[in-house]
BALO-272350 format. One line per 5 residues: number of its first residue (from 1); their letters; for each residue x, y, z of N, C-alpha, C. Coordinates in steps of 0.05 Angstrom, whole numbers. Each point is the difference from the previous one (the first is absolute). Example, Ala and Ser with C-alpha at 12.3 -4.5 7.8 and 13.67 -1.06 7.14 Angstrom:
# residues 2
1 = as = 264 -114 156 -18 24 0 18 24 0  -7 21 -14 16 24 1 -15 22 14
//
This chain:
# residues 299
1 = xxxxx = -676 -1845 1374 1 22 -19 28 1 -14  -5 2 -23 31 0 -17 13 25 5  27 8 3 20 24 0 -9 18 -14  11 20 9 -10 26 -29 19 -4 -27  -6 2 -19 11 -15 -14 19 20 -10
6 = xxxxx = 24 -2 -21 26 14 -1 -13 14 -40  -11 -24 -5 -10 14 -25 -23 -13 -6  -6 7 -28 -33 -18 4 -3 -29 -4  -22 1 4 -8 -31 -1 -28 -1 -8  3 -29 -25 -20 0 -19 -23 -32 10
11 = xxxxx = -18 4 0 -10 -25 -9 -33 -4 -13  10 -18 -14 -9 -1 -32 -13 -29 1  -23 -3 -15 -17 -21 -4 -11 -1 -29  31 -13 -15 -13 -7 -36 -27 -19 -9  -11 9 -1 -27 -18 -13 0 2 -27
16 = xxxxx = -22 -23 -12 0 -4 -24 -12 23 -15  -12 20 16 -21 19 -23 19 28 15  -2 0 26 1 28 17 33 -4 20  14 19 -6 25 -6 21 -6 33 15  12 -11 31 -11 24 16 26 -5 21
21 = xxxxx = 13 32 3 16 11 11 -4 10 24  12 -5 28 -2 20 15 27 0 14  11 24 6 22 9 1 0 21 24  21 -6 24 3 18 17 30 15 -8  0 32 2 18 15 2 17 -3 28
26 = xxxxx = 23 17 -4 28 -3 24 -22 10 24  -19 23 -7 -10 10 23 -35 -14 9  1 -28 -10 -18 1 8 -35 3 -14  14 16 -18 -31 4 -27 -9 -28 -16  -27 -5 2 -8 -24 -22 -17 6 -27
31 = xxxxx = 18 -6 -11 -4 9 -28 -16 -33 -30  -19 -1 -4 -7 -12 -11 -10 -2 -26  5 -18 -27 7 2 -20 -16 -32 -12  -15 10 -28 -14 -32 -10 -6 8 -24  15 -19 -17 5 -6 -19 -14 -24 -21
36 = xxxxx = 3 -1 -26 -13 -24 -14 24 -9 -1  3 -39 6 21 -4 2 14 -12 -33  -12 1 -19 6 1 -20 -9 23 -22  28 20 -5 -20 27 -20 31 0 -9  11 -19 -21 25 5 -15 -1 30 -14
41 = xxxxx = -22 7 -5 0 27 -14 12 19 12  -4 0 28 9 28 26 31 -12 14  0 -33 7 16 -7 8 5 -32 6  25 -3 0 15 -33 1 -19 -14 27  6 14 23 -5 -14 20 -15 13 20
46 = xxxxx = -21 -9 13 -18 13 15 6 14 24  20 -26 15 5 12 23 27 20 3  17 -5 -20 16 18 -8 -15 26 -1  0 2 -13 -24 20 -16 -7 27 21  -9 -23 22 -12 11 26 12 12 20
51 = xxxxx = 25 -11 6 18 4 15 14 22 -14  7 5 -18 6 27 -15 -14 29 -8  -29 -21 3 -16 31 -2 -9 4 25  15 -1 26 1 10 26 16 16 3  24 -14 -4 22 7 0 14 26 -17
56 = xxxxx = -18 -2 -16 4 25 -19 30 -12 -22  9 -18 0 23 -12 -9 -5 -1 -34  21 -3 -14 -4 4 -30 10 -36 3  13 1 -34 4 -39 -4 23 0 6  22 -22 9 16 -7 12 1 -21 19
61 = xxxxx = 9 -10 19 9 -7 30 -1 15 18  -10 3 19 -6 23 26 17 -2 14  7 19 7 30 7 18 -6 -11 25  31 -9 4 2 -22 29 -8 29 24  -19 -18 19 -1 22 23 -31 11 -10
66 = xxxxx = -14 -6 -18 -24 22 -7 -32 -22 10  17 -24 -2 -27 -14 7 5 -23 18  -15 0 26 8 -11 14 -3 -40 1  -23 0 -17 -5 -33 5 -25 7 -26  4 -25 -10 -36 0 -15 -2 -28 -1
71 = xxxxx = -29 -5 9 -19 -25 5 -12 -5 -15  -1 -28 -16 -27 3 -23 -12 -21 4  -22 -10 -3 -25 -16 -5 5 -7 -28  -5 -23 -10 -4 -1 -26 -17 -25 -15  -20 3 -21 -12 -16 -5 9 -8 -29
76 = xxxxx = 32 1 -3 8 -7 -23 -2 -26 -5  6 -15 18 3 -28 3 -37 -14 4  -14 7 5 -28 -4 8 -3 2 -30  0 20 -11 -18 -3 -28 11 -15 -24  27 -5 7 26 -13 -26 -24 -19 5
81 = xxxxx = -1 -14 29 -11 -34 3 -28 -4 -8  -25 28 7 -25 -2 -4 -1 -2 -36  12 15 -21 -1 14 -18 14 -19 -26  23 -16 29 11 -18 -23 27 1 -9  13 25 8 18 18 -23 30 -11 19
86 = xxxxx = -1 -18 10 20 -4 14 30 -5 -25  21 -20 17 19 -8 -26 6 -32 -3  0 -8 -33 -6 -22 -9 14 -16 15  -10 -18 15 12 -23 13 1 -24 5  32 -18 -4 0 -32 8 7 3 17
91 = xxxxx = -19 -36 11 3 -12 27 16 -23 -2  21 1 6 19 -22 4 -4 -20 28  -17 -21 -1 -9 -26 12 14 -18 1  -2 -12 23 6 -32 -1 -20 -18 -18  24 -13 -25 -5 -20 -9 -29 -18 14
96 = xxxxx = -28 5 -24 -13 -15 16 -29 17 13  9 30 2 -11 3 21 -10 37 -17  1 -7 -25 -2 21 -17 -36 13 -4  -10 -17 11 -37 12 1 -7 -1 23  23 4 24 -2 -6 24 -18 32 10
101 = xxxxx = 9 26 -6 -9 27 7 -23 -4 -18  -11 -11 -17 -28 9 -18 -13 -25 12  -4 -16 17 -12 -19 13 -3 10 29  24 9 12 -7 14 23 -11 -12 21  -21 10 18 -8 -13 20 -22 -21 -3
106 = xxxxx = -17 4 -26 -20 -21 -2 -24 12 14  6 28 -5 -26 11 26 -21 -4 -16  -26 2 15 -33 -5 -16 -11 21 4  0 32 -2 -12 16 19 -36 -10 -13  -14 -10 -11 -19 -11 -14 -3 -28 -2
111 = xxxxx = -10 -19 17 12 -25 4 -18 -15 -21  -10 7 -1 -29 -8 -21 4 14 -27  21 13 -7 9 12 -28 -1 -25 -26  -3 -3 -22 6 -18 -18 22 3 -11  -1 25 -5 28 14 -13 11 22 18
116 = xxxxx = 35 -6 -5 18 5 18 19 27 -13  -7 20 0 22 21 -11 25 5 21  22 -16 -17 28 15 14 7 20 -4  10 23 24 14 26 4 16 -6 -25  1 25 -22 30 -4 -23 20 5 21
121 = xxxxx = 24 -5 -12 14 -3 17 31 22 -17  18 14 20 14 24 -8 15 -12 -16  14 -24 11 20 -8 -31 -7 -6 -24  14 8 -15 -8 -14 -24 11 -24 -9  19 -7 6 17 -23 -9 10 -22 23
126 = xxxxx = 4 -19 -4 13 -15 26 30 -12 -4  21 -5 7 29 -22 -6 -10 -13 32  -10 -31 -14 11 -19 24 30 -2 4  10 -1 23 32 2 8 2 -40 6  17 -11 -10 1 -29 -3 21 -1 27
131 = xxxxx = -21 -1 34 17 0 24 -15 -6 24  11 -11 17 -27 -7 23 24 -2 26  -9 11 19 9 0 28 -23 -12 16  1 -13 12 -17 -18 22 -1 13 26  -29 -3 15 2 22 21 25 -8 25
136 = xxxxx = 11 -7 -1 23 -4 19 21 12 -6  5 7 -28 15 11 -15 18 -12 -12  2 -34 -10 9 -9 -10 1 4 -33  13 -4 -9 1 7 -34 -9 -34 -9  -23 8 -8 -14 -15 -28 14 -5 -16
141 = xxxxx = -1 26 -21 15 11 -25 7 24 2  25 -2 -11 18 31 -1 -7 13 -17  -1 17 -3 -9 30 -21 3 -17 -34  -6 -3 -11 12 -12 -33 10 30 -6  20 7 1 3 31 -10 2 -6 -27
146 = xxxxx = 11 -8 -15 -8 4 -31 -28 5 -12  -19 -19 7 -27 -3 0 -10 26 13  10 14 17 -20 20 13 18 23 -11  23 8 -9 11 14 -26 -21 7 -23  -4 -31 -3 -16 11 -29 -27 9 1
151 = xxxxx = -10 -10 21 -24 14 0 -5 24 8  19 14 15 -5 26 6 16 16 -22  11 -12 -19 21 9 -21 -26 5 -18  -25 -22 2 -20 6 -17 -16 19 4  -13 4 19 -4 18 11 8 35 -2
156 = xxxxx = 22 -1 10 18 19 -4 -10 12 -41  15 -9 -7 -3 3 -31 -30 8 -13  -18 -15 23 -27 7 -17 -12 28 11  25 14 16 -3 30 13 -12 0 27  -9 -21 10 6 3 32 16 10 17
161 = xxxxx = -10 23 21 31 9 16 -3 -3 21  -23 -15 12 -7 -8 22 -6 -23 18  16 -9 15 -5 -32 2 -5 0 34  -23 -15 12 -1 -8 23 7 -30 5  24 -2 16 8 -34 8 -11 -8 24
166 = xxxxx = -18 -24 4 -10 -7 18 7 -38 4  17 -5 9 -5 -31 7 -6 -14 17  -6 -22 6 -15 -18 17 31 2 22  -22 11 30 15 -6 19 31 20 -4  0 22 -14 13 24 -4 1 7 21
171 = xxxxx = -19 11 9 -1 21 23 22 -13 26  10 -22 5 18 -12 20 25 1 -11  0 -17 -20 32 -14 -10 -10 16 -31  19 17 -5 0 27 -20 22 -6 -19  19 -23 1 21 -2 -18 -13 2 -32
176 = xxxxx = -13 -20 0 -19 0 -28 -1 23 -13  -27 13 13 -6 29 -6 23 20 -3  17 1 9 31 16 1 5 -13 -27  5 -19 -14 12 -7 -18 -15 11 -28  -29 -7 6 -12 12 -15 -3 25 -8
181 = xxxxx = 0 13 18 7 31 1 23 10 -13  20 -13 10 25 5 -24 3 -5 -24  -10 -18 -3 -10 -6 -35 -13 16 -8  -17 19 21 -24 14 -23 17 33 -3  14 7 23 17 19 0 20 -6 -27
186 = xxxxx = 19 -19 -4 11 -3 -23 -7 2 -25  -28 -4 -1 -13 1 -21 -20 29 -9  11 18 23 -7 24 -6 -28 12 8  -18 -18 17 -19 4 9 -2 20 23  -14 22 -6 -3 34 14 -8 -4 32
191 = xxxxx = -25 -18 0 -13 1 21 -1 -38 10  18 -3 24 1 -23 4 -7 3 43  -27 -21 -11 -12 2 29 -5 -32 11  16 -1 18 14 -26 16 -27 -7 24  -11 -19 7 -18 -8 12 2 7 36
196 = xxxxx = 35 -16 4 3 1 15 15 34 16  4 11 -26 1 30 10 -23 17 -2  -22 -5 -10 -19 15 -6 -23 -8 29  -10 -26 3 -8 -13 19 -5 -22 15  21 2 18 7 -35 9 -19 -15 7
201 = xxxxx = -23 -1 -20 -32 -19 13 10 -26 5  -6 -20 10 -5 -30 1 -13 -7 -28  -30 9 -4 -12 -11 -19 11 14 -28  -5 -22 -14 10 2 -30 -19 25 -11  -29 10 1 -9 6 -15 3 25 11
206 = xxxxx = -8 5 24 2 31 11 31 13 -9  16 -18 1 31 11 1 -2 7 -20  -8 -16 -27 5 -1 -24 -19 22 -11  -25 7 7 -15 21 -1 20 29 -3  7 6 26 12 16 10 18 8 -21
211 = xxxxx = 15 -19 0 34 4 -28 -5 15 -20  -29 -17 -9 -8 6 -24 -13 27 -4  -10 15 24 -7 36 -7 20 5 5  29 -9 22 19 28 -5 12 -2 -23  -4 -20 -9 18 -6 -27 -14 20 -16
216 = xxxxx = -28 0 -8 -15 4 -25 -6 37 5  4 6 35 -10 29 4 30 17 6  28 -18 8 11 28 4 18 9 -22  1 0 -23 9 5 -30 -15 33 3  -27 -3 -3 -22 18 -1 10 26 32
221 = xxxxx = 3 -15 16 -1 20 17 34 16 10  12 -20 -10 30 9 6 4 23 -20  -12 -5 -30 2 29 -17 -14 16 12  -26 -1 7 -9 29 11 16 5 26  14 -6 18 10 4 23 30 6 -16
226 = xxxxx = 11 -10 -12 24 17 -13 -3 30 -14  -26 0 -13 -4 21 -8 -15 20 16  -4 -6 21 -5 23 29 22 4 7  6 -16 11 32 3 14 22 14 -17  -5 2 -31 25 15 -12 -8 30 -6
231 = xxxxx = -32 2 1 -3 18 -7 -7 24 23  2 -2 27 3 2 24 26 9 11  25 -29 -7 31 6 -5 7 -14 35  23 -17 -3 6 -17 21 -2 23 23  4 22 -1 -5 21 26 -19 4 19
236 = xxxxx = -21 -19 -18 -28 7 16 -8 -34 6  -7 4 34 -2 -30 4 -28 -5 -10  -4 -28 -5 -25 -7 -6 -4 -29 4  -26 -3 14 -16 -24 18 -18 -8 -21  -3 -30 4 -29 -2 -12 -10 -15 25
241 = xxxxx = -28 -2 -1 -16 -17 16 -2 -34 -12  -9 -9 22 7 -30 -11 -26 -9 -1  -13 -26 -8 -30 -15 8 -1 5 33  22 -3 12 -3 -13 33 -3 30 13  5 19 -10 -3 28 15 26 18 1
246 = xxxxx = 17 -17 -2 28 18 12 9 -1 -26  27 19 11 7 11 -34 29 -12 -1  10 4 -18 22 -14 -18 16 28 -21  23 -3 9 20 8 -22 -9 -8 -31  0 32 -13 -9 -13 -35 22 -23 -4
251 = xxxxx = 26 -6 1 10 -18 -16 0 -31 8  -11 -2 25 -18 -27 18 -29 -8 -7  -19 23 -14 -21 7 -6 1 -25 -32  -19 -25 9 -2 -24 -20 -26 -8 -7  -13 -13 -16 -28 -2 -10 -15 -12 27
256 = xxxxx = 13 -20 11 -19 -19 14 -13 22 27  22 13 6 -3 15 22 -18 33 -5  -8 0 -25 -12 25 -16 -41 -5 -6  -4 -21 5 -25 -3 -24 -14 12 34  -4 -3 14 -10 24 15 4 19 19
261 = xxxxx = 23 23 -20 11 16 8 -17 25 3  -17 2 -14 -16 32 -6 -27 -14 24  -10 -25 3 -22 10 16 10 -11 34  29 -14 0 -5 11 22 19 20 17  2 18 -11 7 31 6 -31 12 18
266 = xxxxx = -27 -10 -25 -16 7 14 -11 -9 19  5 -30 4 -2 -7 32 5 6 17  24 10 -3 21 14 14 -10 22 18  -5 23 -23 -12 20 2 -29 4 11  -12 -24 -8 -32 6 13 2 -12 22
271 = xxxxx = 19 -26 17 -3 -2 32 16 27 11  17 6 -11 17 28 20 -28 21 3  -4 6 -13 -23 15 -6 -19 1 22  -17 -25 -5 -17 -11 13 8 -6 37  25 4 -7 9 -7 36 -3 27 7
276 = xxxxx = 14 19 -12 4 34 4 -25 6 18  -26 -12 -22 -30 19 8 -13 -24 29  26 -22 3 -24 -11 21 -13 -25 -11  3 -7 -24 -17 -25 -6 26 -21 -11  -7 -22 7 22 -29 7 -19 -16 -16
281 = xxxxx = -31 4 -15 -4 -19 -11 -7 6 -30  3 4 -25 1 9 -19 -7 -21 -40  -12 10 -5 -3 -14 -31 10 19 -24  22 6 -7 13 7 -22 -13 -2 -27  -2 21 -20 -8 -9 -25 9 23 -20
286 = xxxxx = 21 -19 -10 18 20 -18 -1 -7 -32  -17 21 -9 -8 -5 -32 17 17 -16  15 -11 -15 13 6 -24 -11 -6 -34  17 10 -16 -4 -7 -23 0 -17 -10  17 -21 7 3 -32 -8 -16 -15 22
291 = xxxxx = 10 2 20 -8 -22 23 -14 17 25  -15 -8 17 -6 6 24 7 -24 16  11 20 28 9 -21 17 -17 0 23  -8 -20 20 -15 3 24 11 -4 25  2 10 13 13 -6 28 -18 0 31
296 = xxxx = 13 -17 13 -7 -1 31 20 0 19  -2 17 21 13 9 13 -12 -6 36  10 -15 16 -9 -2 15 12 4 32  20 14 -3 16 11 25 30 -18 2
//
């Protein structure tokens, strides 16, 4: 059982159609609140919104001491990816290896198909990087930095602010990728998502997968989490939930670790639940406005 708490505590589950509030007072009262999570007419932000019309609070920053923690769920990142609306992004590759993520695994889920539709794919653009490390980690070829200047120089210019770097055998020996990264930093690039910091896979494609949503989703989610967080005011702590269940500091809070943040809150919520009344074996089914999610729960 959690402490009695010193002030309140919020937690909040943004969805794409409906955001829903529930909120315990200092003494104990649960107070619940649901909202449309888009009505610019009435208001900026939903769960803001929410947390204020509890609170009874006008606009501002909420005074340090008034709120004790707030938790959110969010399917910001889920619908940027379903919907599309993510941010425009190159994939900076090893030389060579530039149709390597739109080839992918070669899966057949239809083995007998004639015709083959590839997944589109989040980037839009590619810079092969002219560089190769060998899996022992010997150097091939060194970075051509001039050559990989200009292409993210091209890039850059044609209004790209988003670049995911992924190279062959990154994920071990990271000098490469580091170099590249600083080139793209110099060149003014906003959102720069490193393979081997985003996820140290072995395989080229999963790793490179990976890069490529936090690259393309946390532009999208870092503004709405700046604009909670400012409109809230550094006084008031705030969690988000992650895909994996546990939560994260908003300014740790990154795309890859977001695309299923809102449903599984409700996993979360439907095994606790479900343990409460006695049952350890459970099927989840959480329908929203964009997506429904399904779950199994099995003790």
């Amino acid at each position: 059982m959690d402490q009695a708490p010193s002030g309140w505590r919020f937690w909040i589950d943004r969805g794409g159609t409906f955001t829903d509030v529930v909120a315990r007072a200092p003494d104990g009262t649960l107070t619940t609140r649901k909202l449309l999570s888009v009505n610019p007419e009435q208001y900026a932000d939903a769960a803001v919104e929410g947390v204020r019309r509890v609170l009874g609070a006008g606009p501002g920053p909420l005074p340090a001491g008034l709120v004790e923690a707030v938790r959110m769920g969010t399917t910001v990142a889920t619908n940027a990816l379903l919907e599309r609306k993510g941010e425009p992004t190159v994939l900076a590759i090893t030389r060579g290896f530039g149709d390597a993520l739109r080839i992918g695994w070669q899966s057949r889920p239809d083995l007998f198909a004639r015709h083959i539709r590839l997944n589109d794919q989040l980037y839009d653009r590619v810079v092969e990087i002219d560089e190769r490390i060998r899996a022992d980690g010997a150097v091939d070829r060194p970075v051509d930095i001039e050559r990989t200047r200009r292409g993210l120089k091209a890039a850059r210019d044609a209004g790209f602010r988003a670049v995911a770097i992924a190279l062959v055998h990154g994920w071990r020996f990271t000098d490469h990728e580091r170099q590249v990264a600083g080139i793209a930093r110099e060149l003014g690039f906003e959102q720069i998502s490193v393979s081997h910091e985003v996820g140290a896979l072995i395989k080229l494609v999963g790793r490179g997968d990976t890069t490529v949503a936090d690259a393309y989703l946390s532009p999208v989610l870092r503004a709405y989490v700046d604009r909670v967080g400012g409109d809230l005011g550094e006084a008031t702590p705030l969690l988000f939930m992650q895909s994996n269940g546990g939560l994260t500091a908003a300014r740790a809070f990154r795309g890859k670790d977001a695309i299923l943040s809102g449903p599984a809150g409700g996993v979360v919520g439907m095994a606790e639940t479900a343990r409460a009344a006695g049952f350890d074996r459970v099927i989840g089914f959480d329908m929203g406005g964009t997506s429904t999610d399904v779950s199994h729960f099995a003790g």
